[in-house]
DOTOR-225605 format. One line per field, with one value per residue (C-alpha): x, z, y; residue in three letters. Coordinates in nm, 3 decimals. Example, Ala and Ser with C-alpha at 12.3 -4.5 7.8 and 13.67 -1.06 7.14 Angstrom:
# DOTOR-225605
px <- 1.230  1.367
pz <- 0.780  0.714
py <- -0.450  -0.106
r <- ALA  SER
***
This chain:
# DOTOR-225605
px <- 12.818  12.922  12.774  12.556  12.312  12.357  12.222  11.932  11.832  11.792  11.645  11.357  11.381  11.306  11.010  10.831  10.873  10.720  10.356  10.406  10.556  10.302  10.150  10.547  10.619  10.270  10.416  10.750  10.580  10.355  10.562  10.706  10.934  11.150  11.515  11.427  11.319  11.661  11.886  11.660  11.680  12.048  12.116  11.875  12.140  12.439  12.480  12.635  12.902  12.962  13.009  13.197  13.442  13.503  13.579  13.837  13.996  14.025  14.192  14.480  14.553  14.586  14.813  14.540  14.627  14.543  14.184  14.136  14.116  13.805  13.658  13.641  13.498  13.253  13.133  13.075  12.863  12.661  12.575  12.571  12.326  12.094  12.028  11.939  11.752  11.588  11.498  11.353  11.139  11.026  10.862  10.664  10.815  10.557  10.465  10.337  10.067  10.051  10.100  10.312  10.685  10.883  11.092  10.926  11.252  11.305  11.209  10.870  10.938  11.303  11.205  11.363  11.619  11.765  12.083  12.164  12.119  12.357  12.640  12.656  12.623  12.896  13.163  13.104  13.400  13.654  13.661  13.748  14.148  13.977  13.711  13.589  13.524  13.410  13.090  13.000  12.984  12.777  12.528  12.550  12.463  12.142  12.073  12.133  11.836  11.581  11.581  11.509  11.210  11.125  11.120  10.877  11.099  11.179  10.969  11.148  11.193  11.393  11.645  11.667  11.709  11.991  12.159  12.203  12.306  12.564  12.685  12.648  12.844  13.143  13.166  13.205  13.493  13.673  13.643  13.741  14.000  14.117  14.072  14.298  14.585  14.627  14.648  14.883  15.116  15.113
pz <- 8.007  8.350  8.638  8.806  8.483  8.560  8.901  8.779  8.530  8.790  9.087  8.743  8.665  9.046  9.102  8.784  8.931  9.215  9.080  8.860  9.209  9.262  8.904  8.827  9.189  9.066  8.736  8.875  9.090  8.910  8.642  8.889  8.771  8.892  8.785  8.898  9.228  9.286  9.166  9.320  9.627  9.602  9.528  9.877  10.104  9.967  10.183  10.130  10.387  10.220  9.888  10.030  10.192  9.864  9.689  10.015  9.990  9.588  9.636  9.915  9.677  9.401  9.594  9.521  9.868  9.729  9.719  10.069  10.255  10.037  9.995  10.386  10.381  10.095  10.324  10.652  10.437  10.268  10.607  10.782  10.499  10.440  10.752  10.846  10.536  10.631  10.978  10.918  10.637  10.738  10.427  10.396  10.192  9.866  9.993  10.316  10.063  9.842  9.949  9.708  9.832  9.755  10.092  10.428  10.667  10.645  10.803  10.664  10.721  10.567  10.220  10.140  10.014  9.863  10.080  9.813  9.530  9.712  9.786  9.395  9.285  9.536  9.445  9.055  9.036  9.246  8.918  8.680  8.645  8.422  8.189  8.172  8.553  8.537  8.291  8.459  8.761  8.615  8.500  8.820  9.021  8.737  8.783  9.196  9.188  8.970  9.167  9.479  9.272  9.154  9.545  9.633  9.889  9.741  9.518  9.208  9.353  9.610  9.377  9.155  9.479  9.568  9.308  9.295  9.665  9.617  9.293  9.518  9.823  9.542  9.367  9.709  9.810  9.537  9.521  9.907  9.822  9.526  9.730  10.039  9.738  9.620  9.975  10.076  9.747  9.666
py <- 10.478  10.608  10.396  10.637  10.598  10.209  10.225  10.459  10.228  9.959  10.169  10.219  9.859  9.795  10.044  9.896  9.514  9.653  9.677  9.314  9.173  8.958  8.820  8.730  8.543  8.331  8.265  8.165  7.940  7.774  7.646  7.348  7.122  6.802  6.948  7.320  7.220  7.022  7.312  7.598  7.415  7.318  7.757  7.781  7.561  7.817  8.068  8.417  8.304  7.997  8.205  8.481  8.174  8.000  8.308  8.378  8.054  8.115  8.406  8.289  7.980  8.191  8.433  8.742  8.844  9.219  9.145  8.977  9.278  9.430  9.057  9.098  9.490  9.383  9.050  9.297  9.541  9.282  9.116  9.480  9.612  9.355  9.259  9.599  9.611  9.272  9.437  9.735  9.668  9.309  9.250  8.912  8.661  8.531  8.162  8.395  8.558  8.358  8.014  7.912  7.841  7.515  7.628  7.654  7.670  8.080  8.359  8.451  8.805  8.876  8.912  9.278  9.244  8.896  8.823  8.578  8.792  9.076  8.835  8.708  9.026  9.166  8.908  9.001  9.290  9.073  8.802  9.061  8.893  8.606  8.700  8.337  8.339  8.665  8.641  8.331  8.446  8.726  8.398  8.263  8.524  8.607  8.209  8.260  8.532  8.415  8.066  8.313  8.403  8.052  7.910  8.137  8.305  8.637  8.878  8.990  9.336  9.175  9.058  9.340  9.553  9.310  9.293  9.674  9.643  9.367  9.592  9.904  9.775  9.616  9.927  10.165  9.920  9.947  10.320  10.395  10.178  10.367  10.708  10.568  10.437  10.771  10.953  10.702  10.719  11.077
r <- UNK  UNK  UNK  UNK  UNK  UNK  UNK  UNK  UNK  UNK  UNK  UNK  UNK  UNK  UNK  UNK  UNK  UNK  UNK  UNK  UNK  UNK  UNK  UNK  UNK  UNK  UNK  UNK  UNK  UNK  UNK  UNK  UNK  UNK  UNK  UNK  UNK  UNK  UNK  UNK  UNK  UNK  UNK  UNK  UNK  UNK  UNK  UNK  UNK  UNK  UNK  UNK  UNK  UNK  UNK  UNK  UNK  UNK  UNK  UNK  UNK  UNK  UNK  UNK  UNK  UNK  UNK  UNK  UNK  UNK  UNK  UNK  UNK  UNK  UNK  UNK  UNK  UNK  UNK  UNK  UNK  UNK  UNK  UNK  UNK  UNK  UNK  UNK  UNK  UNK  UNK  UNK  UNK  UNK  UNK  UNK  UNK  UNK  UNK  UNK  UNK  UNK  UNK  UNK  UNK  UNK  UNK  UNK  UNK  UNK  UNK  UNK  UNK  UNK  UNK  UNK  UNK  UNK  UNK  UNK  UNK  UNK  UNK  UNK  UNK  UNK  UNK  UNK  UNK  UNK  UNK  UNK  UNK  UNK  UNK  UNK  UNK  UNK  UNK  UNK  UNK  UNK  UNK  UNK  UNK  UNK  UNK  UNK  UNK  UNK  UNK  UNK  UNK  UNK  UNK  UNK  UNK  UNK  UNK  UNK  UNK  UNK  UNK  UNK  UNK  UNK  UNK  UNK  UNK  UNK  UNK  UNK  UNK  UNK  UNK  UNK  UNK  UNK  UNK  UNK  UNK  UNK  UNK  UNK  UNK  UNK
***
């Protein structure tokens, strides 16, 4: 299937968790337990720079030096994009309305979109020379954004919009860098 039907599917996927929004950030929520809190709040202290620098460092020990340059593009679009995104939509974080977040050192109004769930979802393509790594990053990143949800910090329209971003932004590297290959060997 090409990817253009992908992306619809989710931009449908993320309109529909619009109107549940709310009922499934109270259901997250509520369901507290000892483990979940640790982990959730172990995913929260991870930032997208921190991710973005591990996967750097990966990449110049394992001599990938081919990737470094669109690891660094896709890192400057993700914090370009979403923190535009995070500006000019300002929408309130859950535990704002509904009083129910395990987290209360962020921004209450950054909600749209996940910066967490764009990063993981970014760094997907760049794994694809191990298969192993590759689909568990893929689990990660899933994991990454439905902790977002459980904290109480991020609708799940947030991190379906995210993760389309952080595909998005992974995808348009790769294929500006295909574009420039072929004007530059022809």
């Amino acid at each position: 299937m090409k990817k253009i039907y992908y992306y619809l599917i989710g931009l449908i996927i993320f309109v529909i968790s619009l109107m549940f929004d709310k009922k499934i950030s109270i259901f997250f929520t509520s369901y507290s337990s000892g483990i979940l809190d640790v982990v959730s709040l172990f995913i929260n202290g991870i930032s997208g720079y921190v991710l973005f620098g591990i996967v750097l460092i990966i990449f110049i020990l394992s001599k990938q030096y081919k990737k470094i340059i669109p690891l660094l593009l896709a890192f400057v679009l993700y914090l370009g994009l979403t923190g535009l995104l995070k500006v000019i939509v300002a929408r309130p974080r859950p535990f704002v309305e509904l009083n129910n977040s395990i987290v209360d050192n962020v921004n209450p109004y950054r909600s749209f979109p996940s910066g967490h769930a764009t990063s993981t979802f970014a760094l997907i393509p760049f794994f694809n020379f191990n298969k192993i790594i590759y689909y568990a990053w893929i689990m990660i990143a899933v994991l990454v954004s439905l902790s977002r949800v459980y904290l109480g910090v991020h609708y799940l329209s947030d991190v379906i919009f995210g993760a389309i971003l952080g595909c998005f932004i992974s995808d348009l590297i790769f294929y500006l860098i295909k574009c420039y290959n072929r004007k530059v060997y022809k």
